[in-house]
C-alpha positions in Angstrom: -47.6 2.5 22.7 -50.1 4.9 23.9 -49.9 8.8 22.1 -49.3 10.4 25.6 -45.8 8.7 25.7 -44.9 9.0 22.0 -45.4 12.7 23.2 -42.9 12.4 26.1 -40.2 10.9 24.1 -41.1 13.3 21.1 -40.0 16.4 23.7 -37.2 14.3 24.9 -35.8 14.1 21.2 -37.0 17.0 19.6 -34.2 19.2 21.0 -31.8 16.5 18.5 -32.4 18.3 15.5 -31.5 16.8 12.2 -29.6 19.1 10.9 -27.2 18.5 14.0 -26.3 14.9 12.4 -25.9 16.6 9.1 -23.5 19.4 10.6 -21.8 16.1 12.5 -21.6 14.0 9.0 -19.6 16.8 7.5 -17.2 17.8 10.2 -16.0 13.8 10.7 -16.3 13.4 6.7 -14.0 15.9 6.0 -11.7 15.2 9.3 -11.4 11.2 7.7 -10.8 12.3 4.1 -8.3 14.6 5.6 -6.8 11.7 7.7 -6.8 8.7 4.6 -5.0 11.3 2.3 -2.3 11.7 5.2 -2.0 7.9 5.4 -1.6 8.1 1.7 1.4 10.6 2.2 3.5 8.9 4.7 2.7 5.6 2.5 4.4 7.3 -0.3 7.4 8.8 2.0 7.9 5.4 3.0 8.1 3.7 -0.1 10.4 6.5 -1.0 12.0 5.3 1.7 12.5 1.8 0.4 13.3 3.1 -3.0 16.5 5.4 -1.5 17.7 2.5 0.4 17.7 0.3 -2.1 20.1 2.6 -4.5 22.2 3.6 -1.9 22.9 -0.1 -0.8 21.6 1.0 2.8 19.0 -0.5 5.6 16.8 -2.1 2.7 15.3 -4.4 5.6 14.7 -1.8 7.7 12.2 0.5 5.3 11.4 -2.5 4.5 10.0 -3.5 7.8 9.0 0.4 8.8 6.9 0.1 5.0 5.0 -3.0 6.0 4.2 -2.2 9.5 2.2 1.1 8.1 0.7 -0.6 5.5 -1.0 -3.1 7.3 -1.9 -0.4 10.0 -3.1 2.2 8.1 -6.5 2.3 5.1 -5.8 3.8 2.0 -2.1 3.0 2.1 -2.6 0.6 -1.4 1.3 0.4 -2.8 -0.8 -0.5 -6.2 -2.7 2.5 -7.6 -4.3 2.3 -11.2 -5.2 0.0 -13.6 -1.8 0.2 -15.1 0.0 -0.6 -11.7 3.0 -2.6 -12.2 2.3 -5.7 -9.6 4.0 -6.5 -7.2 4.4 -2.9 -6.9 7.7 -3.1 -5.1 10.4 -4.0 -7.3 14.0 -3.4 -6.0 16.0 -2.7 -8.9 19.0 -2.2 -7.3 19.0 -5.0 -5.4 18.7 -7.5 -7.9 21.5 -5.6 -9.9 23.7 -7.0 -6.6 22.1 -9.8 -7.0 23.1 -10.5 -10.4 26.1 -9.6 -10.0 26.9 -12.0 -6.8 25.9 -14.2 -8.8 27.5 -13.2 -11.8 31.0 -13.3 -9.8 30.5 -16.8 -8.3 30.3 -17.6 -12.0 33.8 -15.8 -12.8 35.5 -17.6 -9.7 33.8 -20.7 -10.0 35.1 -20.9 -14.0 37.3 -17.8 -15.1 37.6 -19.5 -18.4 33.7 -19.9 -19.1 33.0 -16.6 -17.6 35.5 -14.7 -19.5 34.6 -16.7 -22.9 30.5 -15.8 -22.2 32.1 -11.9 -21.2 33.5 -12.3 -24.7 30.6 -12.8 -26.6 28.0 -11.2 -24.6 30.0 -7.8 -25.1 29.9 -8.3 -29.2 26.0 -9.2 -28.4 24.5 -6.8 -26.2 24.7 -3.2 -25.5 23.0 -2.5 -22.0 24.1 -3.6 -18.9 20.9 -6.1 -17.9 20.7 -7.7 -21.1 25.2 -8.6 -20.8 24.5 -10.1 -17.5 21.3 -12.0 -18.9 23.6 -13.0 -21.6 26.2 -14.3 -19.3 24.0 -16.1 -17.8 22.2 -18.2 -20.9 25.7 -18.4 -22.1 27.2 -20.2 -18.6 23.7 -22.1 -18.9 24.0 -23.7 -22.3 27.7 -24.4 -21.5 26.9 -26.5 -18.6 27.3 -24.3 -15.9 24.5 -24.5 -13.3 23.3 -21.0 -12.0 20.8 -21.0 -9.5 17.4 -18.9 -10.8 17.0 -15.9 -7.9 13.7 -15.7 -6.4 11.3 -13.1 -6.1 11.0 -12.7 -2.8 14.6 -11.4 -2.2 13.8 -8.2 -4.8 9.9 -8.7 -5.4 7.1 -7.2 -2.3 3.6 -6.6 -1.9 1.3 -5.6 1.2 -1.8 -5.3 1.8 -3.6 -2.2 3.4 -6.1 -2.1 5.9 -9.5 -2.5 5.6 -10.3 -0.5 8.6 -7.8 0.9 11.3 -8.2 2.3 14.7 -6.4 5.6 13.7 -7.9 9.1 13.2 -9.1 7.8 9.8 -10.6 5.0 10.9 -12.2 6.4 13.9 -13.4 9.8 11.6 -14.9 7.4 9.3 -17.2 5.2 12.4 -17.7 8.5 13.6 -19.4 10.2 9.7 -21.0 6.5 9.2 -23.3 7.2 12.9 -23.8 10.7 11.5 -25.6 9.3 8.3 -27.5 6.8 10.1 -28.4 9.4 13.2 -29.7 12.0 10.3 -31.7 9.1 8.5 -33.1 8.0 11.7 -33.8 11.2 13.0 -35.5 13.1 10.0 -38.3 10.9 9.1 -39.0 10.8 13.1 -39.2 14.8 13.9 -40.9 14.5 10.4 -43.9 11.6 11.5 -43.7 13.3 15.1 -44.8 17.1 13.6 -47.6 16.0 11.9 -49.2 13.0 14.1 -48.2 14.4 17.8 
């Protein structure tokens, strides 16, 4: 390339200051940290959500459903947060209360005389609620009654967020990320362009 049209494009470009990508870089980084923490939020609400419906016996499936379809839509919408997290994170206690205690009563009709004899001596065992119906349970067992082990998935959930999302976040984020690279392209070239042109 010839210095007479390094020249040209230097007046082209020279009007594209750096400090314009800088300005740029922190008006879309502060618009997508804005953005993730409001994904965050309505993650929360949601799981709320779940966590109402599953006490008051309501549309469990439905926050259920509404919960999974922001998740995977959404970044920074991790159910699991710490190194402590209990995993999976959702765990509907409530639900496998009923659970339990379907099962618990398909004991009692299925063998009123083995139910009411484990009832017996659970109740002189145990003081709490869970660890009667646990008792019930290994007492049925060990009698010969077969109870069916209830899985996970009816009371147990996980999902995974987003990686990347085409929402304001997401978008904020592409948007900062050209910023950066504009400002690193840009500086070193109004830089080389001052003092060789």
């Amino acid at each position: 390339m010839n210095k007479r049209h390094l020249h040209h494009v230097w007046r082209l470009f020279r009007r594209i200051k750096p400090w314009y990508f800088i300005a740029s870089l922190v008006v879309f980084g502060v618009i997508s940290l804005v953005s993730l923490r409001h994904n965050n939020e309505q993650m929360v609400r949601l799981r709320d959500a779940v966590y109402t419906a599953d006490k008051n016996n309501g549309d469990v499936e439905g926050s259920l459903r509404a919960l999974r379809q922001y998740v995977y839509g959404h970044m920074n919408t991790s159910l699991a947060t710490g190194p402590n997290a209990v995993h999976p994170p959702i765990q509907l206690k409530y639900t496998y209360e009923r659970l339990e205690k379907a099962q618990q009563s398909t004991l009692g009709q299925g063998n009123s005389a083995l139910y009411n004899e484990a009832l017996s001596y659970c109740d002189t065992q145990t003081a709490i609620g869970s660890e009667v119906i646990t008792c019930i349970q290994q007492y049925a067992t060990s009698h010969g009654a077969q109870l069916a082990t209830i899985p996970d998935g009816l009371y147990k959930f996980d999902f995974t967020s987003a990686k990347w999302s085409p929402d304001v976040a997401g978008w904020s984020l592409v948007l900062a990320a050209l910023s950066l690279l504009g400002f690193l392209v840009s500086a070193p070239y109004h830089w080389w362009a001052k003092k060789y042109l």
